[in-house]
Structures are given as structure tokens and as C-alpha cells.
C-alpha positions, -999 to 999 in steps of 0.1 A, spaced: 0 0 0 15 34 -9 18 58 24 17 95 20 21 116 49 -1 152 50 3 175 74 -30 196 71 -62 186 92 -97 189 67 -127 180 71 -145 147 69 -158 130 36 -188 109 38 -175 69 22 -183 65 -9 -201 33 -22 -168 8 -36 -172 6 -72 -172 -25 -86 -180 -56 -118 -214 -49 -122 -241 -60 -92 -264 -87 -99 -303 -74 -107 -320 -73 -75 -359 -69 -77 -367 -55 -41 -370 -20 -32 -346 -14 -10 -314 -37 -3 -280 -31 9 -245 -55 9 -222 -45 34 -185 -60 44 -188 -67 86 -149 -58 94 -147 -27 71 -183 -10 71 -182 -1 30 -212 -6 12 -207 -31 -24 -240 -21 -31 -270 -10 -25 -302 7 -34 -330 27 -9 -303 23 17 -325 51 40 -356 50 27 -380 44 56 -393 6 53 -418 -13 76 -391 -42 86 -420 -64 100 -401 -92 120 -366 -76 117 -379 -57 148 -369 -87 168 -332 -78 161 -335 -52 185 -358 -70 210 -331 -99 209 -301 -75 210 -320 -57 244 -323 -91 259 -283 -104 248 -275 -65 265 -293 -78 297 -275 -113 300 -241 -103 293 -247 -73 322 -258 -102 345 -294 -83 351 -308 -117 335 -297 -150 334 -308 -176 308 -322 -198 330 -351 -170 345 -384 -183 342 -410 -162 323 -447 -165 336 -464 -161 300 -489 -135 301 -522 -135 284 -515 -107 259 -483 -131 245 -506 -161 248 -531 -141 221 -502 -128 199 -514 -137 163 -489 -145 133 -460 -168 137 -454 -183 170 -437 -207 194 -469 -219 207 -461 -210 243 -498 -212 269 -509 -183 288 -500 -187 329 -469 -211 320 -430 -205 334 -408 -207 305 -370 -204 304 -350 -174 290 -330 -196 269 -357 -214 251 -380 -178 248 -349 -167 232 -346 -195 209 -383 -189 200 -379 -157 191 -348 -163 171 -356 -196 154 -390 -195 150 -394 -157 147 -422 -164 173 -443 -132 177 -455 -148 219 -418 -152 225 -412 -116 216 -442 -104 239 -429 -126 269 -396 -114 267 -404 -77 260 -427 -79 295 -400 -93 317 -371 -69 308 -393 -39 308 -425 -49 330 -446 -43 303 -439 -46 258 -445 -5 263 -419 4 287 -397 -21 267 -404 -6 235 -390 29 252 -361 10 257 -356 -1 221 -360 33 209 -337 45 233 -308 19 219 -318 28 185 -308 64 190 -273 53 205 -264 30 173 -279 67 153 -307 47 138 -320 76 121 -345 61 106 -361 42 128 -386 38 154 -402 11 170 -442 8 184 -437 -28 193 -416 -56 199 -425 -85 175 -429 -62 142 -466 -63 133 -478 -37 110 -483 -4 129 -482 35 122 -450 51 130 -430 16 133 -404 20 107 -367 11 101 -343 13 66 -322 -9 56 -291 10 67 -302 9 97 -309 -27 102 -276 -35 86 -259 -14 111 -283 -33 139 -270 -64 130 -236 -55 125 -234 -44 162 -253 -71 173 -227 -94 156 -197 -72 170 -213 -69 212 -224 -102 213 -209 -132 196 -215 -157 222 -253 -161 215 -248 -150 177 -247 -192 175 -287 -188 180 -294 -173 149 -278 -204 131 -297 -230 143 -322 -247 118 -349 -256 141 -356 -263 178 -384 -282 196 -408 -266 225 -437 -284 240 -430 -315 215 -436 -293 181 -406 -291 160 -400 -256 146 -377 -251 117 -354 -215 109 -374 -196 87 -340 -183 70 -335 -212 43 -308 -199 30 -289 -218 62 -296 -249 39 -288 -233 9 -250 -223 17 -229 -235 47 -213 -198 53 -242 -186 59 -245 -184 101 -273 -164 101 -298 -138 113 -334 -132 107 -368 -137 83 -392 -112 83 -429 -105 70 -460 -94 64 -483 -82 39 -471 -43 38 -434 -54 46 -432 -80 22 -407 -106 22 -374 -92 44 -339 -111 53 -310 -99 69 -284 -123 60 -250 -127 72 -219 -151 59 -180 -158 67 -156 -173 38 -125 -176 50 -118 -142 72 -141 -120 55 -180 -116 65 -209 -97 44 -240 -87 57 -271 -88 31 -303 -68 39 -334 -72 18 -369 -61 24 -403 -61 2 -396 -90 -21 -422 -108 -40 -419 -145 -24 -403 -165 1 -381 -180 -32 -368 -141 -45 -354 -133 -7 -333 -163 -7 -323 -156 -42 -313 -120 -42 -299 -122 -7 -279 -156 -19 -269 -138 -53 -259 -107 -33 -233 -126 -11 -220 -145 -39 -212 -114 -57 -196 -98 -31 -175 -127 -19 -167 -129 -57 -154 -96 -64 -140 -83 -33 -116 -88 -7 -106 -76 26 -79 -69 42 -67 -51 76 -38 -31 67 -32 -13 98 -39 -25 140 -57 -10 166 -27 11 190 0 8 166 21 37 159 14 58 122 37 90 133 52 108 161 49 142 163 58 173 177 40 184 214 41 215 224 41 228 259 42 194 275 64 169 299 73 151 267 73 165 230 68 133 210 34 125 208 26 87 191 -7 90 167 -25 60 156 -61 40 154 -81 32 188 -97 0 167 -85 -21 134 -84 -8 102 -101 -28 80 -102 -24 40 -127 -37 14 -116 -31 -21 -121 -52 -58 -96 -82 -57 -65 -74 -73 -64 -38 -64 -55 -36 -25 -15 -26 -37 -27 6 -58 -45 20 -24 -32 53 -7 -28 56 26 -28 94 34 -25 109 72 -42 143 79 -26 156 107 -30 187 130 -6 217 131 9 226 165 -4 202 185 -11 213 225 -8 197 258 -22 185 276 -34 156 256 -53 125 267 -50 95 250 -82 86 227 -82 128 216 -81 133 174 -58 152 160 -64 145 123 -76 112 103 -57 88 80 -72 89 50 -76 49 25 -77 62 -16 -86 44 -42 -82 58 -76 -84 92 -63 -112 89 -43 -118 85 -8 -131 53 2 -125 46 41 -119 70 68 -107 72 105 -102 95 134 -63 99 143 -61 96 175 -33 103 203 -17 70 218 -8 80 249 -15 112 273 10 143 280 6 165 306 16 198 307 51 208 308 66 227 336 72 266 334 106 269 318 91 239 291 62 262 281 82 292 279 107 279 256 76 262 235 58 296 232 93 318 222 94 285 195 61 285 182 60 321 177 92 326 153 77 289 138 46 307 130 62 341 114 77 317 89 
């Protein structure tokens, strides 16, 4: 990878969309193919166009309840007393009976599995007393992932005014999910479960269709149409698929199968650069130190056509005249991944390590510095 250092802080581009061979014809409305590691988008279409995600809700409800095991509020082996109003819930279900104790674990794997509409209910009463309160707290998360476009009026996804979501949106969802909690991802990849001696198969088909595929959830309903997020490793590289408002059962496991295939076809990533390792050293001024170590807080990961990761730039934006104190995790520029010209991945440059303020005679001989650096 070429490396060019500049040393002039500007302001942030939005990513572009990595260009590409030509993306397969996808029918539905609104679709979007994103790598896991790197964020870019291969392709999509509607990305933020406001979408009624019918049973992709339960993304969120599962990622609330995955939030509440891993803090220790919940364990998976609480019993859940099934209400009445989870009992009635119409559209799929786990088939769980009103005034019964049910496990955690196996409302989870309801809700997941079976896309189970009670399940969702059931859960979304015991975290937050009652599916209301609990919705709150959905919306709540979805404004700290910056789900712009969405907002939630339930918990299992049935067609309602003012529940709404984008595709973005749920990609970014699921990416996190992914990300915060891989040891109950495993969930989303089983093909079917039994409860109360009825043997309920993974709506996703595509887990039969493809062993990368590891996951994550069905959805629909007659205004949503047919939805799937879909997500796949080969090798060390993951893609996430999103697809709502297709015609049939059959066209969401095509599209979102011909999707993945194209991306895993054409592109590649890599991860040119680790989290805390050192990109430059420069120049502190008025501190107990004057080297200051810049670099990434996480991984850099790339995404780019195959056979064109050596004709990337990597170009560092840097800060002039750079002041202590400084804590570690502060940005003083970005470093900048070109392809062709333009702009296609961006991070914050961010101080290593923390300087404190120099003593008196340190920030004296600084300032008299800067100032004749300056009249230059």
C-alpha cells in the first residue's frame, strides 16, 4: 500500500459506495451489501428510505435481551410467567400457553428460530414490565447505534403506524449485534428447535442453501413483504445482506444468496493497519514530553475489488501545532484509504498516549518557539 504523509487537518468525507463488476439485478426496493470488518457498502439501493421491517424488529428486542445477559441483570435460565396478551399474539409463534414458566434460553430461541411473535411479547414484559416500557427502551438503543430512521411501536414487528426502520439501519443493527455479542450469535444459526414437543424449523432457508451462511433473521407481512437480513463468513471475511419487500419467500433467498455471492466474488478484505499501533510521532508543544505517538483506537479494515489492494493510498491528515495537555483517545487528524483518487474509508487519528503539561521553563521555551515557527 503506498503511504503518504499530509500534514493539514480537513474536514470529513462521507465513504463513498466501492465501485465495482457490475451487481447482480435485485428486484426488491430497498437492499443493501455491506463487508462486517470494514463498514463499506458493495452495493446497495434505498439504503435510508423508511421501510416497515416487520419481523426484523426482533433484532432489536433480541439485542436488548443479549444486552441484559451479558450485564448479569438476567440469566438464561429465568423463568418467564407467560402473560395473556403473549398467549393471544397472532402470526408466527412458538406456541407458548398463557400462565406457563418458560426459560429465557428457550423464549430466546423462539424468538430467534421461530421468529415467534408470543416469545417476543414474553420477553419484551420481563425486561421492561410491560412490551411499552420495553419498547422505550428499544428506541432508546436505537438512537445510540444513530438509527436515524427508525422507530419502534412494538416488539415483535406487526404492522403499525410510526413503526419503521431502513435498511441501513438494520444492517448497522445487526452488524453491532454481531460485534457486542458473539457468544449467542450461534442462535441465529440453528435450523430448528423443539418446544412443548412441536418441532419448529429456521425460517431463514438460506442456512440450507449455503454453509457460510450463520445467520440472522426472516421477516414479513403483507405491507413489509418478504425481508432477510443475512449474514456469511468465507474464509476471514464476513458480508451482511439486507433485503426487504420481495415478492416470495423463493426471490429473498435468491437476491440475498446472489448478493453474497457477488460480493464474496469480487471483493476482498484486508486489515492493513492495528488498533494502537504507531502511524507517526509528532511534535507536542508545551508538555512533559514533546513526542506524541498517533495512531487508530480500533483495526483498520479495508474492502476493495480483488487485485487492487496494492494501488491504495494511505494518506495521514494531521494537525498543526499540537497542545498539551493531551489524553489518549483525543483526534488530532484522520488517516485517509484512496482508491483511484477517491476517498473510500476513513478514521479518526487519535493520540496513543497522554501528556501532561510541561513545567514553566518547558512552556516558555515552547511559546518563544512556536512564535518565530509561526512568522515563517
Amino acid at each position: 500500500m503506498k503511504y503518504l504523509l499530509i500534514l493539514a487537518l480537513t474536514g470529513l468525507f462521507p465513504i463513498q459506495i466501492l465501485a465495482g463488476p457490475t451487481p447482480p439485478l435485485i428486484m426488491a426496493p430497498a437492499y443493501i451489501l455491506q463487508d462486517f470488518h470494514s463498514g463499506q457498502v458493495l452495493m446497495e439501493r434505498n439504503a435510508d428510505k423508511r421501510i416497515n421491517p416487520a419481523s426484523l424488529t426482533k433484532l432489536m428486542t433480541a439485542y436488548l435481551v443479549f444486552e441484559q445477559l451479558k450485564t448479569g441483570k438476567v440469566r438464561l435460565s429465568d423463568t418467564v410467567r407467560v402473560s395473556k396478551k403473549a398467549w393471544k399474539m397472532k402470526g408466527s409463534r412458538m406456541f407458548i400457553e398463557v400462565d406457563t414458566r418458560i426459560s429465557v434460553e428457550l423464549l430466546l430461541q423462539g424468538l430467534i428460530i421461530s421468529s415467534g411473535n408470543d416469545a417476543s411479547v414474553a420477553l419484551a414484559e420481563y425486561i421492561g414490565g410491560t412490551e411499552e416500557a420495553f419498547v422505550t427502551l428499544m428506541n432508546k438503543q436505537a438512537d445510540t447505534l444513530d438509527l436515524t430512521n427508525t422507530h419502534f411501536v412494538n416488539s415483535s414487528g406487526l404492522t403499525a403506524e410510526y413503526h419503521y426502520s431502513s435498511v441501513r439501519d438494520l444492517m448497522i443493527l445487526a452488524q453491532t449485534l454481531i460485534q457486542k455479542f458473539p457468544e449467542y450469535y450461534h442462535w441465529y444459526s440453528m435450523r430448528e428447535f423443539t418446544y412443548n414437543k412441536i418441532l419448529q424449523k429456521n425460517r431463514n432457508k438460506l442456512l440450507w442453501h449455503d454453509t457460510s451462511i450463520d445467520g440472522m433473521k426472516t421477516g414479513y407481512t403483507q405491507a413489509a413483504g418478504y425481508c432477510l437480513v443475512a449474514s456469511a463468513q468465507r474464509g476471514k471475511m464476513r458480508l451482511i445482506s439486507v433485503i426487504v419487500g420481495a415478492s416470495s419467500k423463493k426471490e429473498r433467498i435468491r437476491d440475498s444468496g446472489s448478493m453474497l455471492d457477488y460480493g464474496f466474488r469480487f471483493f476482498e478484505t484486508y486489515r492493513p493497519f492495528q488498533a494502537q499501533q504507531v502511524l507517526d510521532t509528532q511534535r507536542i508543544w508545551q508538555g512533559n514530553k514533546d513526542k506524541l505517538p498517533l495512531g487508530l483506537d480500533k483495526p483498520l479494515y479495508v474492502t476493495v475489488p480483488k487485485g487492487q489492494y496494492k494501488q491504495l493510498n494511505a494518506q495521514l491528515h494531521i494537525e498543526k501545532h499540537i497542545m498539551a495537555p493531551v489524553s489518549a483517545g483525543n483526534t488530532y487528524g484522520a488517516l485517509k484509504i484512496r482508491l483511484d483518487d477517491k476517498i473510500i474509508l476513513e478514521r479518526p487519528l487519535v493520540a496513543l498516549s497522554p501528556v501532561a503539561e510541561g513545567n514553566v521553563w518547558d512552556s516558555l521555551i515552547d511559546s518563544i518557539l512556536l512564535f518565530f515557527i509561526k512568522k515563517l
